[in-house]
N, C-alpha and C positions, 0 to 999 in steps of 0.2 A: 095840534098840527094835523096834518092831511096825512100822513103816515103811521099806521098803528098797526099789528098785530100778536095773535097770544103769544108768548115765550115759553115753553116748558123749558124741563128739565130743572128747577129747583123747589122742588116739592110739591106741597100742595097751597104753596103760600098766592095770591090773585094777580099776577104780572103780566105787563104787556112791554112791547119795545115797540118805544116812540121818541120822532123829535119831537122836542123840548125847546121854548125861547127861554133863553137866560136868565129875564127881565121874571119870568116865574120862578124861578131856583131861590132859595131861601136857605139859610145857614145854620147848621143846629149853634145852637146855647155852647151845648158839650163839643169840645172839640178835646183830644186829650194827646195827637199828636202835634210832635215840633215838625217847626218849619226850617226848610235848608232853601235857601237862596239861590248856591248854584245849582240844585237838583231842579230848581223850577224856571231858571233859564233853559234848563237842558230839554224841557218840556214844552216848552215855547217853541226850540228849534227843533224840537221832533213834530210836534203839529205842525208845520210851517211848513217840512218838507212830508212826510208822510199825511198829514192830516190825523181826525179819530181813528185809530186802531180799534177802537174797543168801548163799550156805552158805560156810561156811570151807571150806578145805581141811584135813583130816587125813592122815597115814598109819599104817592098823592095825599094833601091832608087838606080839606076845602079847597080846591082848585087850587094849591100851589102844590111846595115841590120842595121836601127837607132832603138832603143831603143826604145816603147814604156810605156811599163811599165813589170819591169823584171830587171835592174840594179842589185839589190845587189842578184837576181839569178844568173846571168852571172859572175858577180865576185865571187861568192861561188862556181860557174860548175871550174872556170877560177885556181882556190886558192885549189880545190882537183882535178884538173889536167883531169876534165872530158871535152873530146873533142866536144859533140853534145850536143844540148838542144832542147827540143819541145817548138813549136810558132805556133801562130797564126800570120800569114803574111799578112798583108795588103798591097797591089799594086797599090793602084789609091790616096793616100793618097799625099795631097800640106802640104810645112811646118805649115802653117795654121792648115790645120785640124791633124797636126802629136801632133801638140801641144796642141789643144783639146785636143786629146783622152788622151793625156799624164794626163792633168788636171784633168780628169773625172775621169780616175782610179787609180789618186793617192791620189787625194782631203781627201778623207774618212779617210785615213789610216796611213798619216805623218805626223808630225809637217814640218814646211816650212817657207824659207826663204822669206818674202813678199817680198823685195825688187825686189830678182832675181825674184819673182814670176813675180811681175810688168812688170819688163824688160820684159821678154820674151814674155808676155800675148801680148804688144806692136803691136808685129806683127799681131794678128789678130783682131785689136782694129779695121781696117779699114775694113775687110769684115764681121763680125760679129754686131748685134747692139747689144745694153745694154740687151735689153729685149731676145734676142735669147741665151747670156750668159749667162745672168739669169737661162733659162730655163734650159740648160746642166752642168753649173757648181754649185755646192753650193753655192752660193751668192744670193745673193738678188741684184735687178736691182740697188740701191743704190748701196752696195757694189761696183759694176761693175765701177759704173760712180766717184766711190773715185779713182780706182785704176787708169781711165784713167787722173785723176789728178794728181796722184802719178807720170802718166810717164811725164807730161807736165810742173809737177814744177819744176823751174830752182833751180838744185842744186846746181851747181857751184856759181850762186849767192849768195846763201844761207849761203854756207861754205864759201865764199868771204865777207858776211856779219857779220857773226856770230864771225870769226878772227878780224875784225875792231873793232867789240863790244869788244871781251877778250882784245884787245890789250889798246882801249879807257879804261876799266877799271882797267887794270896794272898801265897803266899811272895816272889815278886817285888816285888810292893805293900811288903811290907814293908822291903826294901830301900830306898826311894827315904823 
């Protein structure tokens, strides 16, 4: 679009504030909050009478545009047929750090799927430590080091185990 320029003030990471066409917007994989219905009605009628209060976050990755935190914006511009949306575009951003920031500014604000959350966190289990997590996400260094247990315990086993137990205690039932 015809409108861009620098953004400071969060760090030294490469962002610009730009419209944005929808039709470029793309949707991460990971999503790890739930969705509420009426919260995103109510977001429909706040665009409607206010309009954008305030830019999503994007990060540029080959001319498109993942999501950083902004989702049920983009589906409300998307759902009243509005073509452009202001962002904040980040351009030096690894899936790593896309997911960070994901984490950071939505933490506060959603209830969330731990599981997915788990999954996804995965990928920056290895360049990030406990303590660095710690610092940027709402958890505690604890916390951090449950979840990297969460991606490590074999589930397949577990539900391979737990169907042996139900099945051994069918068959017991049926003893008595």
């Amino acid at each position: 679009m015809d409108k861009e320029r620098d953004c400071m003030g969060l760090g030294k990471l490469k962002k610009k504030l730009k419209d944005i066409n929808i039709s470029d917007i793309s949707f991460a994989e990971y999503d790890h909050k739930d969705t509420d219905r009426n919260l995103f009605a109510k977001l429909k009628n706040s665009l409607t009478r206010f309009g954008q209060l305030k830019p999503i976050l994007l990060n540029e990755v080959d001319g498109k545009y993942n999501i950083i935190d902004g989702k049920r914006m983009v589906l409300a511009f998307k759902s009243l047929e509005i073509p452009v949306i202001s962002a904040i575009v980040f351009t030096d951003l690894d899936e790593s750090d896309e997911i960070l920031l994901r984490i950071i500014f939505t933490q506060f604000n959603f209830d969330y799927d731990i599981i997915k959350l788990v999954d996804y966190m995965h990928g920056m289990m290895d360049k990030y430590s406990n303590a660095d997590l710690a610092e940027l996400l709402p958890y505690t260094e604890d916390k951090v080091e449950n979840f990297r247990t969460l991606f490590d315990f074999d589930w397949g086993q577990y539900i391979q185990e737990k169907k042996v137990a139900e099945e051994d205690l069918i068959k017991t039932k049926k003893l008595f």
